[in-house]
C-alpha positions in Angstrom: 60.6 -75.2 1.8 60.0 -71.5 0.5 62.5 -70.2 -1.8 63.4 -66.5 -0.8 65.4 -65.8 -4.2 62.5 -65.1 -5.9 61.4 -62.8 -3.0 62.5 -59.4 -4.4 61.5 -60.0 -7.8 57.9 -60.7 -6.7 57.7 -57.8 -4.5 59.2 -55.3 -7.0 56.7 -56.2 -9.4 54.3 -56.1 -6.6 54.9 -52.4 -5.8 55.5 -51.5 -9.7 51.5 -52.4 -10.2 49.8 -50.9 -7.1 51.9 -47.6 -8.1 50.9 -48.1 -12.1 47.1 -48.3 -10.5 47.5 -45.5 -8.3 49.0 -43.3 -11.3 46.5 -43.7 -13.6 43.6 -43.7 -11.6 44.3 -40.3 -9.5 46.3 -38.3 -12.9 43.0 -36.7 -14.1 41.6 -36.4 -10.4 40.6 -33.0 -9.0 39.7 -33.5 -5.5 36.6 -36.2 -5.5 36.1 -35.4 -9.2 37.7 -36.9 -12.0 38.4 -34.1 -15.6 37.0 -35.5 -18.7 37.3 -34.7 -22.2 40.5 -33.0 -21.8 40.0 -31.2 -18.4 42.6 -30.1 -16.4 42.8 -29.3 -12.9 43.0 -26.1 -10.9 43.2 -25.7 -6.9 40.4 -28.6 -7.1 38.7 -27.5 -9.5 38.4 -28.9 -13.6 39.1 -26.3 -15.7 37.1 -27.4 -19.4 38.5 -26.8 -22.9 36.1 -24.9 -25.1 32.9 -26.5 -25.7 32.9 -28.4 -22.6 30.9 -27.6 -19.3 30.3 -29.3 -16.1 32.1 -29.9 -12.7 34.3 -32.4 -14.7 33.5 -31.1 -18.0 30.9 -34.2 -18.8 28.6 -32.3 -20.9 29.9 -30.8 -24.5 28.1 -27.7 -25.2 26.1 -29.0 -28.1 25.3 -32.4 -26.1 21.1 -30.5 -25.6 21.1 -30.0 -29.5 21.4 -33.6 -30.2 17.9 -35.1 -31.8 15.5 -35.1 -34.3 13.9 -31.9 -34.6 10.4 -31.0 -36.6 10.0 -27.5 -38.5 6.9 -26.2 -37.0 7.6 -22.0 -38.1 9.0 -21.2 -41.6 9.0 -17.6 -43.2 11.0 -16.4 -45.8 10.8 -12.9 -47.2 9.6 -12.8 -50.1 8.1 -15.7 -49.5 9.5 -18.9 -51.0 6.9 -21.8 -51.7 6.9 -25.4 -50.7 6.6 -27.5 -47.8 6.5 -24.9 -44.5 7.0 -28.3 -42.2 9.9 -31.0 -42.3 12.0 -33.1 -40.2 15.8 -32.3 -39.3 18.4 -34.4 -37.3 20.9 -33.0 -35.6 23.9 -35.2 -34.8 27.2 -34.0 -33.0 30.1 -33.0 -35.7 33.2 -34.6 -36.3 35.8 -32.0 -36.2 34.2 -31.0 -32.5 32.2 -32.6 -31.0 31.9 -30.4 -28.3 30.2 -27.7 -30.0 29.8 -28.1 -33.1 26.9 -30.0 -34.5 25.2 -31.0 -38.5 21.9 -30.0 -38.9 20.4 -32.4 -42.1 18.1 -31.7 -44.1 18.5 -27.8 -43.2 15.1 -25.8 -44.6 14.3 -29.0 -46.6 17.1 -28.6 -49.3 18.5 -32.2 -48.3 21.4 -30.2 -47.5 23.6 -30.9 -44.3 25.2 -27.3 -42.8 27.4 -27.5 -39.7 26.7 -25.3 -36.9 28.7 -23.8 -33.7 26.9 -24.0 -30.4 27.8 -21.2 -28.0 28.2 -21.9 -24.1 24.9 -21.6 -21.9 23.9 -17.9 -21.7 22.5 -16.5 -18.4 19.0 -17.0 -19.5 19.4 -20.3 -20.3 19.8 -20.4 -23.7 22.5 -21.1 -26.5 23.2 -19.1 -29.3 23.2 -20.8 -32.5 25.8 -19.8 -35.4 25.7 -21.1 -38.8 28.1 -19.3 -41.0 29.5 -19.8 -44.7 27.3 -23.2 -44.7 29.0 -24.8 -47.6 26.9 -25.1 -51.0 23.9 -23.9 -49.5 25.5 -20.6 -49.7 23.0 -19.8 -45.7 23.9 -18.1 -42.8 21.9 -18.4 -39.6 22.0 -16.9 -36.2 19.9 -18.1 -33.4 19.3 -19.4 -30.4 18.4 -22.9 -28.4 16.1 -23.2 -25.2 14.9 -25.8 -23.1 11.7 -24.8 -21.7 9.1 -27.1 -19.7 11.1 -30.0 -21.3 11.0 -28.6 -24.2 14.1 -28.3 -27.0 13.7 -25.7 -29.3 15.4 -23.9 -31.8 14.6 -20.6 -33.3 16.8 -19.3 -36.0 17.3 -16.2 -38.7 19.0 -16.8 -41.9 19.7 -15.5 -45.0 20.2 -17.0 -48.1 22.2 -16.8 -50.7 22.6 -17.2 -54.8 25.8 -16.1 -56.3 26.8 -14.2 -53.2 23.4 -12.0 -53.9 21.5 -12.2 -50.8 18.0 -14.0 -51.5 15.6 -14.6 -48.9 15.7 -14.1 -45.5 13.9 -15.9 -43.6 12.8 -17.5 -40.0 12.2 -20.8 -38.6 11.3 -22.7 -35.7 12.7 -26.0 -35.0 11.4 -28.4 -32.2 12.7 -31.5 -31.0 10.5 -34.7 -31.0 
């Protein structure tokens, strides 16, 4: 014989995990589409935090800078000798992740600077920002494509020495 005592307690916790399932798998939902990386939801639509992009803010706005890139362009004026071509790595930054992003090995000073990566521009490109870049004493302006499959990144910067402005220069960074 079935004992119905334990009946109630069974069912409560029953209905107390379909409802914990339910909860937590329709909270972040936005009609069809679930909001990531701290996305929140607007008449069925994800709303994305700065840096983020997407229909359910998926891709982080520095996610197409990520890679190893070669130096194929560098011109400084006046000119500064030494190797024109090097390789760089560009890896996603820990304070944001979403657009911010290290460059290593910036102009081949084995020096790492940190760099903001703007939203997508109506062109298609990104603009580039690299500003007060620690000891290196650079800043950089400049710009990101994708064209034909191909990541690229063309930047202006200035040096400097004892906040005296040294050479300013261009460069050309592709990604392997």
């Amino acid at each position: 014989m079935i004992s119905f005592r334990f009946f109630p307690a069974v069912a409560l916790v029953v209905v107390l995990a379909v409802s914990a399932i339910m909860y937590s798998s329709c909270k972040n939902k936005c009609g069809s589409t679930t909001c990531q990386n701290g996305g929140t939801c607007d008449n069925n639509k994800c709303v994305c935090p700065v840096g983020y992009s997407g229909n359910s803010c998926q891709t982080g706005w520095a996610d197409a800078a990520i890679g190893t890139y070669t130096c194929v362009r560098s011109a400084c004026t006046p000119a500064v000798t030494g190797v024109n071509t090097w390789q760089s790595s560009i890896t996603k930054d820990a304070t944001n992740g979403g657009y911010t992003v290290d460059i290593s090995n910036f102009n081949n000073s084995n020096t790492t600077v940190v760099a903001t990566v703007d939203t997508a521009a109506a062109n298609g490109s990104q603009q580039i920002t690299i500003s007060g870049a620690g000891g290196t004493g650079t800043d950089a302006s400049g710009s990101l494509t994708i064209t034909n499959g191909v990541t690229q990144i063309s930047l202006h910067f200035t040096t400097y020495s004892g906040g005296i402005a040294g050479s300013s220069c261009e460069m050309i960074m592709r990604k392997e």
